[in-house]
ZAMARGU-4260 file (C-alpha; in steps of 0.2 Angstrom, whole numbers, plus 5000, padded with zeros to 4 digits):
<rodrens>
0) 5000/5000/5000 | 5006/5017/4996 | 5001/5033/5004 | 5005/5053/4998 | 5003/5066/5008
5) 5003/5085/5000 | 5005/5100/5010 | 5004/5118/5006 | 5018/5128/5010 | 5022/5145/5012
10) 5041/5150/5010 | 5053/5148/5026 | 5039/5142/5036 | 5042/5124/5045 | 5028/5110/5041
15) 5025/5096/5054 | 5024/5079/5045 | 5022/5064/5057 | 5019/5046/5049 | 5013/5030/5055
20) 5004/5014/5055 | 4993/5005/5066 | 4995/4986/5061 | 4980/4980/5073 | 4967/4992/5064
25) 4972/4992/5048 | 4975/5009/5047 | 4987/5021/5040 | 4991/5041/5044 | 5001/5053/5039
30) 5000/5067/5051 | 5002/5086/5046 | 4997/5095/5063 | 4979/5093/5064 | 4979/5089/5045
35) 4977/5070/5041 | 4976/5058/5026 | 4971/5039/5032 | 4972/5024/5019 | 4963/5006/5024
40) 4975/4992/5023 | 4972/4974/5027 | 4983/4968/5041 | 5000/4962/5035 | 5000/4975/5022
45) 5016/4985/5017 | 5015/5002/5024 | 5025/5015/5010 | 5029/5030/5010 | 5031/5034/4994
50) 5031/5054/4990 | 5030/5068/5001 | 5026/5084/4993 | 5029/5101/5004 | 5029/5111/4989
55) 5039/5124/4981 | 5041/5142/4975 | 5034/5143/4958 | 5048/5154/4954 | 5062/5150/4965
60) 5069/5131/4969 | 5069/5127/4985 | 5079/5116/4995 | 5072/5107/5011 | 5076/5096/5025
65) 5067/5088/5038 | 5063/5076/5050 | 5049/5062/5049 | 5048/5047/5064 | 5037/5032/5057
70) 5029/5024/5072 | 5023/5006/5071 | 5009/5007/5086 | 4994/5015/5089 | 4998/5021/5106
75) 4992/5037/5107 | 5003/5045/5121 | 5017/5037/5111 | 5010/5048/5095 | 5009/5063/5104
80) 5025/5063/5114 | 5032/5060/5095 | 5022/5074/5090 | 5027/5084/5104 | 5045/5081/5099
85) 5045/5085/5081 | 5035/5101/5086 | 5045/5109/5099 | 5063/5102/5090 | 5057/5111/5072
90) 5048/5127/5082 | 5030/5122/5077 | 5027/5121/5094 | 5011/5135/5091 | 5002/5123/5078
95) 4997/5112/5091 | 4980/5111/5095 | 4977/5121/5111 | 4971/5102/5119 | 4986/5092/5115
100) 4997/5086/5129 | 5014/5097/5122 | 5006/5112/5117 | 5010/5129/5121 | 4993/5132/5129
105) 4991/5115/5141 | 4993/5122/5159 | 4993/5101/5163 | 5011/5099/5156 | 5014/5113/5143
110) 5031/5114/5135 | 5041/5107/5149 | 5039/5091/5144 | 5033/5092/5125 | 5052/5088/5123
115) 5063/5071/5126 | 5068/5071/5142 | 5084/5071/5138 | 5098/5069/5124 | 5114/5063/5125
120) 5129/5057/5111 | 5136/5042/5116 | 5155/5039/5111 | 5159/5022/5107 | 5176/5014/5106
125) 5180/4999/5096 | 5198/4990/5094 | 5201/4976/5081 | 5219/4973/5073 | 5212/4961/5059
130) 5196/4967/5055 | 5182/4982/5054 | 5166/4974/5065 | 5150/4980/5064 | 5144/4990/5076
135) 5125/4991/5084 | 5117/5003/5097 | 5101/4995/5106 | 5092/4996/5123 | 5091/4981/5132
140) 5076/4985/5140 | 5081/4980/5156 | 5083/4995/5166 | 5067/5007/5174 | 5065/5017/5162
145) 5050/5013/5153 | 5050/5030/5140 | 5055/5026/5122 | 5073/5028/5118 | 5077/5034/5100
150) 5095/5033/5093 | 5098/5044/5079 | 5108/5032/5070 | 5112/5013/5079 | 5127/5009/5067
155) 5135/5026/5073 | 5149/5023/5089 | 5146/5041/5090 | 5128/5041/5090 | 5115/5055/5098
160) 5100/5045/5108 | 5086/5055/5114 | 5074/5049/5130 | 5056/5052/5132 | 5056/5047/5150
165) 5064/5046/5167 | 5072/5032/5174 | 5087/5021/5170 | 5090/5014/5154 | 5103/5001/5149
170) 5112/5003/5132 | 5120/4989/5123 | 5135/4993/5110 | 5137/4975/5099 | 5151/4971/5090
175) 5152/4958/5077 | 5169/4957/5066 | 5162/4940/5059 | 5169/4929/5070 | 5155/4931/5085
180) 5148/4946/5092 | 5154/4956/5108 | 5146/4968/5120 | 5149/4981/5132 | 5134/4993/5140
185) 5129/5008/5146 | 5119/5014/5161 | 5112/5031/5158 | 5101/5040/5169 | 5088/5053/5167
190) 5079/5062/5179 | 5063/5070/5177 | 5063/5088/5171 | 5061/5102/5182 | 5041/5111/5184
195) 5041/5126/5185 | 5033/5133/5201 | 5017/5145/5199 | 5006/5157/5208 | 4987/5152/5210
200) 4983/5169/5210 | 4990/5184/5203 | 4986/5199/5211 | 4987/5189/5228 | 4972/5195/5239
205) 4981/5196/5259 | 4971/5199/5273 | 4971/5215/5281 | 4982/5223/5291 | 4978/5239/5304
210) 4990/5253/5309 | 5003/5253/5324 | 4997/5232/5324 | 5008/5219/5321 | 5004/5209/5306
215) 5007/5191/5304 | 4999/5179/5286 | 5010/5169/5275 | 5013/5166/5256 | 5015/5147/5260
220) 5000/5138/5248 | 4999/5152/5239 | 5012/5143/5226 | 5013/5127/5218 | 5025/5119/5210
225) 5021/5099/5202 | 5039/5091/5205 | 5035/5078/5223 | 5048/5087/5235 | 5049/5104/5229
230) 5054/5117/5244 | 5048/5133/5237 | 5055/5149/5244 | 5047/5166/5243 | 5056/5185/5244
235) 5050/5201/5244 | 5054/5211/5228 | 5047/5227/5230 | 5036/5237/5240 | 5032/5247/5255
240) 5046/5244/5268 | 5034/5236/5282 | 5032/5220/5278 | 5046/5209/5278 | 5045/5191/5271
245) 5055/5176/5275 | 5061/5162/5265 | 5044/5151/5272 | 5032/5165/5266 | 5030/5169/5283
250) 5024/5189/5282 | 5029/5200/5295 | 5027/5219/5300 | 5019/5233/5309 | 5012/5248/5296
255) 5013/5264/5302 | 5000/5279/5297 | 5010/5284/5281 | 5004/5266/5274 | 4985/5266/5277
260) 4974/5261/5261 | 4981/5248/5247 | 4998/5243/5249 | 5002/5233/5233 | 5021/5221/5235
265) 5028/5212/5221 | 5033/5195/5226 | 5044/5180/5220 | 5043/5161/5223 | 5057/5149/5216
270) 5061/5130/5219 | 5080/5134/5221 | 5083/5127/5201 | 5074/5139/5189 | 5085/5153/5186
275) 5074/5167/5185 | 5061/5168/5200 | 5043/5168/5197 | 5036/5186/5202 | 5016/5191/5207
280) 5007/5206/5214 | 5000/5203/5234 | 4988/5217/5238 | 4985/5222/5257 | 4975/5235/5260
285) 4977/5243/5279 | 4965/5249/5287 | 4967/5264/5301 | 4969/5260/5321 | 4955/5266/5332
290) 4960/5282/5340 | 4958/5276/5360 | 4951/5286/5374 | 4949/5303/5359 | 4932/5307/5357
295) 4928/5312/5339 | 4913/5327/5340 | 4901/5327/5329 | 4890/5344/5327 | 4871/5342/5321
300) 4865/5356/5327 | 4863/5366/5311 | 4861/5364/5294 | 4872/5381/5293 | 4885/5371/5301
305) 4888/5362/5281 | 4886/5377/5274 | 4867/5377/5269 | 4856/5387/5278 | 4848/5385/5294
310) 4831/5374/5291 | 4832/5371/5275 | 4834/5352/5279 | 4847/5347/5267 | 4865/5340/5275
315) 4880/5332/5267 | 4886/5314/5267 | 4905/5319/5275 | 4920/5311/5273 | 4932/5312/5286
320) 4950/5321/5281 | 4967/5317/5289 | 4967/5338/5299 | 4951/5330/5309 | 4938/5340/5299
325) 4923/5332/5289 | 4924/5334/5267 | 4906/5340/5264 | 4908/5341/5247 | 4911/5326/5242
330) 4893/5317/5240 | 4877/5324/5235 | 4865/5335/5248 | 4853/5325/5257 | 4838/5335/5257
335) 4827/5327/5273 | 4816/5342/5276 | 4801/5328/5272 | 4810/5313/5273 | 4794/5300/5272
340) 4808/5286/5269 | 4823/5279/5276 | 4838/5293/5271 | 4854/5292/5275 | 4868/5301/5282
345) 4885/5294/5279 | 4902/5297/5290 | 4918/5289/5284 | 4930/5291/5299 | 4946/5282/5290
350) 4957/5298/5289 | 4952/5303/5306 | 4957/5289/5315 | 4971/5288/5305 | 4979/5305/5307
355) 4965/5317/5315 | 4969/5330/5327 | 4965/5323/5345 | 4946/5327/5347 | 4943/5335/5333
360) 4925/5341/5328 | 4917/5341/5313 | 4909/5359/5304 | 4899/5369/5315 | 4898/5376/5331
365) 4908/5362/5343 | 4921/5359/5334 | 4934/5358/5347 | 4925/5348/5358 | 4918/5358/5372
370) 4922/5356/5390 | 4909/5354/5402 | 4894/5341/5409 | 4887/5343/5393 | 4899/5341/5377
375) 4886/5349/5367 | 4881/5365/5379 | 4890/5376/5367 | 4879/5374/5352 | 4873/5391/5347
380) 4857/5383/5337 | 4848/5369/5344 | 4835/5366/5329 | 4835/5357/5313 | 4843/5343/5317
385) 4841/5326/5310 | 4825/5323/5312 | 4809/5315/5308 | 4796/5330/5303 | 4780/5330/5311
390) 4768/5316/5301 | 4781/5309/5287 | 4790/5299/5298 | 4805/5295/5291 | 4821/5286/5298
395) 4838/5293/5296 | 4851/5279/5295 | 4868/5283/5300 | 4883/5272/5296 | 4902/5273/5301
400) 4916/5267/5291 | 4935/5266/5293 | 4934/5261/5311 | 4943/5247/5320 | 4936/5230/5315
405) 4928/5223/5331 | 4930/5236/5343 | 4919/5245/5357 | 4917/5261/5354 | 4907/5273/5367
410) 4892/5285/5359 | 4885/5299/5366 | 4871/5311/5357 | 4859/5325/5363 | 4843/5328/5357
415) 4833/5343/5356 | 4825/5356/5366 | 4811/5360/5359 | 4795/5365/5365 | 4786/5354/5353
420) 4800/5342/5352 | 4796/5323/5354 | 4808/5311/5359 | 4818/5300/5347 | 4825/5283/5347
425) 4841/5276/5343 | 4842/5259/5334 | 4858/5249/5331 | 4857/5242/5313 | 4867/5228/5305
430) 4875/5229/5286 | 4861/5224/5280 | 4850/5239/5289 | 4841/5225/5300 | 4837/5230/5320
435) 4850/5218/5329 | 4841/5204/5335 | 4846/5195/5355 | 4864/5187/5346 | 4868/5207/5344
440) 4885/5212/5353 | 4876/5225/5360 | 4865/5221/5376 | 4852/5235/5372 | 4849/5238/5353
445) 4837/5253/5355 | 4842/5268/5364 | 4829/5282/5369 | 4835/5300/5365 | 4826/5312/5375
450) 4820/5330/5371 | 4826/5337/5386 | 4845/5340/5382 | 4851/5323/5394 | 4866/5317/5384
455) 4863/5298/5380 | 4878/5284/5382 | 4876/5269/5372 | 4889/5259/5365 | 4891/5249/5349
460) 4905/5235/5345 | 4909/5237/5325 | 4910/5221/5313 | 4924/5213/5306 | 4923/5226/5291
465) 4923/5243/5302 | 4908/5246/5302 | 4893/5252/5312 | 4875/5256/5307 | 4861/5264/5318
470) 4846/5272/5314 | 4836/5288/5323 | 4818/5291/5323 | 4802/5298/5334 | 4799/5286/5347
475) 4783/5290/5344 | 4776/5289/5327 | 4759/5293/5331 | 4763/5309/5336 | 4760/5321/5322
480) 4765/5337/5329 | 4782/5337/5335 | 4799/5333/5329 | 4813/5321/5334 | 4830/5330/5335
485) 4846/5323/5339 | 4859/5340/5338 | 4875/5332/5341 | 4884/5315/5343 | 4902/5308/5350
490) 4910/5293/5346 | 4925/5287/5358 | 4936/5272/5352 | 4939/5259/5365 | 4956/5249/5363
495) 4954/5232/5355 | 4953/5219/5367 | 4971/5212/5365 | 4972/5192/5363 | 4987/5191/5353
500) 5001/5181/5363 | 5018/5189/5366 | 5031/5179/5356 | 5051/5181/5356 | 5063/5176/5344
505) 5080/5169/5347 | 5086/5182/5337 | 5077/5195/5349 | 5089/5191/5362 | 5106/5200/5362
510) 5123/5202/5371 | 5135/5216/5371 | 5150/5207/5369 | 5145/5204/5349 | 5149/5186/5355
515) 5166/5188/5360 | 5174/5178/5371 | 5175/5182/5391 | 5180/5176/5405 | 5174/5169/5419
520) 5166/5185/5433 | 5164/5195/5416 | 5146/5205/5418 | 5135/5203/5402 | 5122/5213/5397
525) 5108/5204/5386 | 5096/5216/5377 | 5079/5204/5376 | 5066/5211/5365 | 5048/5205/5366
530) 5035/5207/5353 | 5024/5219/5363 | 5021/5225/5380 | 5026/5215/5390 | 5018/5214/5411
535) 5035/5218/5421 | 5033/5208/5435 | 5030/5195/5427 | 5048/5196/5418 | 5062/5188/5432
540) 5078/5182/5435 | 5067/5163/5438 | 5063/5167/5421 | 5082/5166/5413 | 5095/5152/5413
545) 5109/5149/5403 | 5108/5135/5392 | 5127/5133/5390 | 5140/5124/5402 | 5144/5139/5411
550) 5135/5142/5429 | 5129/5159/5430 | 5123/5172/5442 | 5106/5181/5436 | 5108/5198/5441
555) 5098/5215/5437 | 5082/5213/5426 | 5076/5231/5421 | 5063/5236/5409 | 5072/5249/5396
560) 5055/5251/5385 | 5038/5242/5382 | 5046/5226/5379 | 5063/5229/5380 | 5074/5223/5394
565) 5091/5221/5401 | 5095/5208/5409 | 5112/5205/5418 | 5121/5189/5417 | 5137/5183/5426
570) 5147/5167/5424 | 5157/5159/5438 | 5164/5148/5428 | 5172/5142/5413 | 5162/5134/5398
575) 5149/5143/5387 | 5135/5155/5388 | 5117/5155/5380 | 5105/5165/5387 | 5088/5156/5386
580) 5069/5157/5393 | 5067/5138/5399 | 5054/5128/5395 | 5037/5133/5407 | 5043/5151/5410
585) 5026/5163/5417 | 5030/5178/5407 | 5016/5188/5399 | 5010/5204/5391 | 5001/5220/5399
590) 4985/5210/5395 | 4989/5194/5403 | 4993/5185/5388 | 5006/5172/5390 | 5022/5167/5380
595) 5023/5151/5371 | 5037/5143/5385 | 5033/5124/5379 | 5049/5125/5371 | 5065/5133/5377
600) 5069/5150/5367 | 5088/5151/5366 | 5101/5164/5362 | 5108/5159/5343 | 5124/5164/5347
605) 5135/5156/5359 | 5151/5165/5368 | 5164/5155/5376 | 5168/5159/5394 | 5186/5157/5398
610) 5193/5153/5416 | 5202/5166/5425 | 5217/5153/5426 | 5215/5151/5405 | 5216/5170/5403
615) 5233/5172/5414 | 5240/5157/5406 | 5239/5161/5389 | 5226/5143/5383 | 5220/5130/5388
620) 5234/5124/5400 | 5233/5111/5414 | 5231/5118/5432 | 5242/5104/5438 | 5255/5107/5424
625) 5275/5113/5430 | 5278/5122/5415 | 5293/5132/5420 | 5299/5116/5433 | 5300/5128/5447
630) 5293/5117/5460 | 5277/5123/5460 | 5261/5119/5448 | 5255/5131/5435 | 5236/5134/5446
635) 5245/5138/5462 | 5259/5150/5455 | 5241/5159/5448 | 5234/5159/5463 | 5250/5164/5471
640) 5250/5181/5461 | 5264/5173/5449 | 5263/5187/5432 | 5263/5174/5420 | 5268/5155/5419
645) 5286/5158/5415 | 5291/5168/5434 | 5297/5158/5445 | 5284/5155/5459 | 5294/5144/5471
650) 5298/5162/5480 | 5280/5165/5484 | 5278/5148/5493 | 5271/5152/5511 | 5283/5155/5526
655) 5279/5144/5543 | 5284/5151/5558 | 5278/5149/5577 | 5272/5160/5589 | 5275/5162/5606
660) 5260/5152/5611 | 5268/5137/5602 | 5256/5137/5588 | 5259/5135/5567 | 5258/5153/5559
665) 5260/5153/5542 | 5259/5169/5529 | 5258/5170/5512 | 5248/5183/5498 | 5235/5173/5486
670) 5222/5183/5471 | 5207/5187/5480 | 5189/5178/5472 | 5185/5194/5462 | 5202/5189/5452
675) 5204/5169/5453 | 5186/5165/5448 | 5183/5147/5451 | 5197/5143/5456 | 5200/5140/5476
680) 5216/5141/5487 | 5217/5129/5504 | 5228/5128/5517 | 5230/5108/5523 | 5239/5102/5539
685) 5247/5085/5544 | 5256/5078/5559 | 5265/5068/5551 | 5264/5072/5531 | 5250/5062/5527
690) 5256/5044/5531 | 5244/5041/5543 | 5235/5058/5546 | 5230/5061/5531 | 5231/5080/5522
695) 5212/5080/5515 | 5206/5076/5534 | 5214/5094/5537 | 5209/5106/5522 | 5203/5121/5524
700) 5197/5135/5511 | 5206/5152/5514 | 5191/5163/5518 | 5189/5180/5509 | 5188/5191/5526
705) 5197/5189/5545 | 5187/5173/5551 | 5191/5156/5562 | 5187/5141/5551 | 5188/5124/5559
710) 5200/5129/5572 | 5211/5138/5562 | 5213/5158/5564 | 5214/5169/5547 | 5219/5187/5549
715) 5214/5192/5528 | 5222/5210/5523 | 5214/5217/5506 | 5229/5222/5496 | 5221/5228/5477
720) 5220/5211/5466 | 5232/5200/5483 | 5223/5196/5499 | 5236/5197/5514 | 5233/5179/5524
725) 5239/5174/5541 | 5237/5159/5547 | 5236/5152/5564 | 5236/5135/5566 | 5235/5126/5586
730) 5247/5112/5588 | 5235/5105/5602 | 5247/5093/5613 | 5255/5089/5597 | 5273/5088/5595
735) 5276/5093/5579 | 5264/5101/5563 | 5268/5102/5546 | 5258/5112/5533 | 5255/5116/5515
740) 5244/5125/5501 | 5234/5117/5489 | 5227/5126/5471 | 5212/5118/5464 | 5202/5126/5446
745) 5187/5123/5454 | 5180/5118/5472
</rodrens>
C-alpha cells in the first residue's frame, strides 16, 4: 500500500509531518498537525511512503530538509510525545492544538515536557587489529525506564539518543567482526525535568492589616510547584518597607499611618533550580487604628454648620480628612426636610482615626469639643437637626466606616429642646439595615433620646469590616405634631481587646560582647526584646537560665522600653554561655497574655567563657602542669599572684613560723575571688605528712575576710587584686605540725 501526503507551504515556514501505521486496525496516517490523510490496509499489508510533497516556489527552487519518525503502534501517548518532539525540536510548537498534551497552551504539562527528556551522544570505542566489526546501538530494555529511547543512527559509535522518560536505561553497543559478536553497555540515567513553580493567583488577595498592629499571614499555599519534594521559597521584591517576608512566606510587620489604604508588593517564589524567580502582585490593604480614649465630636445642630442654611433640611454625606475635619463636598445634599423614607447620612471616619487631630470636631459650632457636663452645651442653634418631621416619619440611618474592626466604641448624642419636640430613638442596625436581634454584641439595641437635652451613652462594638450602622427616629410615630431632634453626637474608640500572645525570637535576644569571648566574673548585658508589652513583673531572673555549660549568676532585670529589657548575666565559671527562657517560664503581656514557653527559646549565638586561670596562662593549660619546673604547679603559682607562667613562683611559697604560744603561723599573699574566679586556694595540715594523718582530713578553704574556720585563725588583709593571709594553726598537745597549700580550678 502506498500513501502521499501533499502539504501547502508558504516559503521559510516549518511544516510538521508525522507518519505511522497502526497494524491492529488496519489503518494508515500521515499526520500534518491537525491535518490528516488515512488509507485502509488489510493487516499484514506494506506500509510505504512513497512521496512527500511540501511544495515549492513557483519561481524560485527550493531546498528542504526535515525530519519524519514512522511509528509502528497505535499508542496514542506514544504519538503525541512524537508529535510533541517534532514540534518543539522544528519550532512548530504554536500549531498544536490548544488540547494536546505538548502544546504551548496546556497548563497540565505545557512545553516542559513536550520535549525528550533528555539527549545525549554516546562515544563508542571499538579495537580490532584484523578486522572492521559491525557496530550496533540497542536498549536492552532491562533498566526502569519505561520511556522510548530513539538513537539517531544505531550503526554510529558516536551516535546522539534521545529519552522520552525518566528512569534508568541500559544501552548495549554490539560488535560483530564476523567471528561472534561482543558487547559492552551503558547505564544512563535521566531524571525527570524540572516544573516550574506558579502562583494560584496573581494579584494575591492578603488579609488586612491595621496601623501601629503587628501583622502576621503567609505566602505558603499560595504557590505550587508539580515536582513531589519541591521546597519553594518566597522573597520580597518590591514594595512598601513594612512588611518583611522570609524564605517560608511567613509575612511580617507593623504599618505605620503613612501606609494606610492599598499597599500593593511584588513578590517572587522559586524551587531553588529555575533561574529566574517567578514574580506576582499581593495586595494588602490597611485599614486605620482606632483612636483610643479621643472622642471624635460630631455637630448636628445646624444645617448652617455644612454650609446650607439653617432649616432648609438638606445635609451632606462627610468624609472624614486626615486635619480632623469632615469633606462636605464630596457626596450629593441629602435633602430630609420631608423625609417620608429611610435617608441616610454617611460618615467615613478612616482619615480621622488615621491621622486626625486629638478630638477633633466636625463643621459647625463644637468643633473643638467643648468642655463641660454637657459636650454639646455650646451649640449656638439647637434646631433642625436630624430629624423626623412631624407626620412623614422618616428614619435617618447613620453608618460609620473606617473604624477598627471589632472594637467597642462609646456614643454619646443629645437631642433637642424644643417645646414641641418629641423624643427619638436610637436603633443599632446591621450591614444589611436590620434592628439587631438577641445574638447582637450590643445588650440593648434601641436607645431612647430624650428631648430634654440629657446626653445619651450607648455603646456599639463594630464588625469585622469597620463598620457600624444605627438608625434615629420619633419614638413616637403617632405623634403628628412634634419633631425628633438629635443635635449632636460623639463617638469614643475603645482599645481592641488584645488576645494576641507575646512571642520572642531567638534572634530577639542579644549580648554586648557581639559574641566575643570572656572570661569567667565577666558581667553581660543581654538586650531581650519581646513582641509587645510585656507585664514587668511577670519578667524575672526565675525566668532566665543559661543553656550553655557555664554556671551563671542572674543579676539585674530592668525594663528599658515596652518590651525591652536588660538583663544581667554573670558566669562563675568556665564553659559557654546562651542565654535562654526555659521551657514553662510565666511571662506575659500587659493583658495577661502568656508566652509560648513549651519549648525553650535560646540565644543563637553562643560565647565561650574562659577561666580566670585560661586568661593568665595564655590557653587551655593544665592547672596541675610545672611548666617552668619551678617546684610549683601552673594553678598555684596563679593563685599565688605569679605574672605569668614563665616567673618563678617557688619564691612565693608560704613561710611557717611559730608564735610564742607554740602554735603553726604561716603567711603568704593569694588573688582574691574577684580575680581567681573558680578557682579556690586551701591551706591543709598534717602531723606527720599524710602517712597516717591524712592531708584531705585537714583542708581548709582560705576565707575572703578575717574569720576562724575549723579551728584555724585567718587574719585576711585586702591588698588591690592580693589578699594578705595569716594563718594560725593550734598544735594542740602535738609535738610537731607540718603544713602546705593546695590550688584547685574549681572547688
Amino acid at each position: 500500500m502506498t500513501s502521499s501526503y501533499s502539504a501547502d507551504v508558504v516559503d521559510d515556514a516549518p511544516v510538521m509531518l508525522a507518519a505511522y501505521y497502526d497494524g491492529l486496525n488496519g489503518v494508515a496516517r500521515v499526520n500534518g498537525g491537525a491535518l490528516s490523510k488515512t488509507t485502509d490496509a488489510a493487516d499484514g499489508a506494506t506500509f510505504t511512503i512513497n512521496e512527500i510533497q511540501v511544495g515549492r516556489d513557483n519561481n524560485t527552487p527550493r531546498n528542504y530538509q526535515g525530519e519524519m519518525i514512522v511509528l509502528n503502534t497505535s499508542d496514542l501517548t506514544t504519538i503525541q510525545k512524537v508529535e510533541g518532539y517534532l514540534a518543539w525540536k522544528w519550532g512548530m510548537q504554536a500549531k498544536l492544538p490548544a488540547a494536546h498534551p505538548y502544546s504551548t497552551t496546556n497548563g497540565t504539562s505545557g512545553p516542559k515536557k513536550s520535549v525528550p527528556s533528555a539527549t545525549v551522544t554516546l562515544a563508542g570505542t571499538v579495537t580490532d587489529s584484523d578486522d572492521t566489526p559491525s557496530v550496533t546501538w540497542s536498549d536492552t530494555g532491562d533498566g526502569t525506564g519505561t520511556g522510548t529511547v530513539i538513537f539517531e543512527d544505531v550503526n554510529d559509535l558516536n551516535t546522539d539518543v534521545s529519552f522520552y522518560g525518566s528512569g534508568t536505561y541500559i544501552l548495549r553497543l554490539t560488535v560483530d567482526d564476523g567471528h561472534g559478536p561482543v558487547f559492552e553497555e551503558v547505564v544512563i540515567t535521566v531524571s525527570e525535568p524540572n516544573n516550574v513553580p506558579s502562583f494560584t493567583a496573581d494579584p494575591i488577595a492578603g488579609s488586612g492589616a491595621t496601623e501601629d498592629i503587628a501583622y502576621s499571614a503567609t505566602l505558603a499555599g499560595s504557590a505550587s510547584d508539580d515536582d513531589a519534594g519541591a521546597t519553594l521559597s518566597y522573597a520580597k521584591v518590591d514594595g512598601p518597607d513594612w512588611l518583611s517576608i522570609a524564605s517560608d512566606g511567613t509575612l511580617s510587620g507593623t504599618p505605620g499611618n503613612s501606609d494606610i489604604g492599598a499597599n500593593s508588593f511584588t513578590v517572587s517564589v522559586t524551587d531553588g533550580i529555575i533561574p529566574t524567580p517567578i514574580e506576582a502582585t499581593l495586595d494588602i490593604t490597611v485599614n486605620a487604628a482606632s483612636v483610643a480614649g479621643t472622642p471624635i465630636f460630631i455637630d448636628l445642630s445646624s444645617a448652617s454648620a455644612v454650609s446650607h442654611p439653617a432649616g432648609d433640611g438638606k445635609y451632606w454625606n462627610a468624609l472624614g480628612q486626615a486635619d480632623g475635619s469632615l469633606d462636605h463636598s464630596v457626596a450629593n445634599v441629602i435633602d430630609v426636610s420631608n423625609a417620608s423614607t429611610t435617608i441616610g447620612l454617611a460618615i467615613d471616619l478612616t482619615n480621622i482615626q488615621a491621622g486626625g487631630t486629638s478630638g477633633a470636631g466636625f463643621g459647625g459650632t463644637g468643633v473643638n469639643g467643648p468642655s463641660g457636663a454637657d459636650p454639646f452645651d455650646e451649640a449656638a442653634v439647637i434646631t433642625d437637626g436630624i430629624f423626623n418631621n412631624n407626620a412623614n416619619n422618616g428614619t435617618a440611618v447613620f453608618s460609620f466606616t473606617g473604624l477598627a474592626a471589632d472594637t467597642s466604641y462609646a456614643f454619646s448624642a443629645i437631642g433637642g429642646r424644643a417645646s414641641n419636640g418629641d423624643d427619638g430613638q436610637i436603633i443599632i442596625l446591621d450591614a444589611a439595615e436590620n434592628k439587631l436581634g438577641a445574638a447582637a454584641v450590643t445588650t440593648e439595641t434601641t436607645h431612647t433620646l430624650l428631648n430634654d437635652g440629657t446626653v445619651l451613652d450607648f455603646s456599639v462594638t463594630s464588625n469585622a469590616s469597620g463598620e457600624i450602622f444605627f438608625e434615629f427616629r420619633k419614638a413616637d410615630p403617632g405623634d403628628t405634631d412634634g419633631s425628633a431632634t438629635i443635635n449632636g453626637l460623639s463617638i469614643t474608640s475603645a482599645s481592641p481587646a488584645d488576645t494576641t500572645a507575646p512571642t520572642l525570637a531567638s534572634a530577639d535576644i542579644v549580648d554586648d560582647q557581639g559574641g566575643s569571648n570572656i572570661n569567667e566574673n565577666d558581667l553581660v548585658t543581654y538586650t531581650v526584646t519581646f513582641s509587645e508589652d510585656m507585664d514587668d513583673a511577670t519578667v524575672t531572673a526565675a525566668d532566665f537560665s543559661n543553656a550553655g555549660s557555664a554556671s551563671v549568676t542572674i543579676g539585674t532585670i530592668s525594663e528599658t522600653s515596652p518590651g525591652v529589657f536588660s538583663v544581667e548575666v554573670t558566669p562563675t565559671n568556665a564553659g559557654t554561655l546562651q542565654l535562654q527562657v526555659p521551657a514553662g517560664a510565666s511571662l506575659s503581656d500587659a493583658a495577661g497574655n502568656a508566652l509560648d514557653t513549651a519549648s525553650a527559646i535560646i540565644d543563637d549565638t553562643t560565647i565561650t567563657v574562659s577561666s580566670l586561670f585560661e586568661s593568665w596562662a595564655g590557653g587551655s593549660f593544665n592547672f596541675e602542669t610545672d611548666t617552668n619546673n619551678d617546684g610549683v604547679s601552673d594553678g598555684l603559682a596563679f593563685l599565688l599572684g605569679a605574672n605569668d607562667l614563665n616567673e618563678n613562683a617557688a619564691s612565693l611559697i608560704p613561710a611557717g613560723n611559730s608564735n610564742s604560744e607554740g602554735n603553726l603561723v604561716i603567711t603568704f599573699n593569694c588573688l582574691n575571688a574577684d580575680n581567681r574566679g573558680s578557682a579556690v586556694i586551701n591551706i591543709q595540715f598534717s602531723n606527720d605528712i599524710g602517712v597516717s594523718d591524712s592531708w584531705a582530713d585537714h583542708t581548709i578553704e582560705v576565707p575572703e575576710t578575717s574569720s576562724t574556720v575549723n579551728g584555724v585563725v585567718f587574719t585576711i588583709t585586702p591588698n588591690g587584686t592580693m589578699n594578705e593571709v595569716q594563718a594560725v594553726i593550734a598544735l594542740s598537745g602535738l609535738d610537731g605540725l607540718f603544713s602546705r597549700v593546695q590550688g584547685l580550678s574549681s572547688p
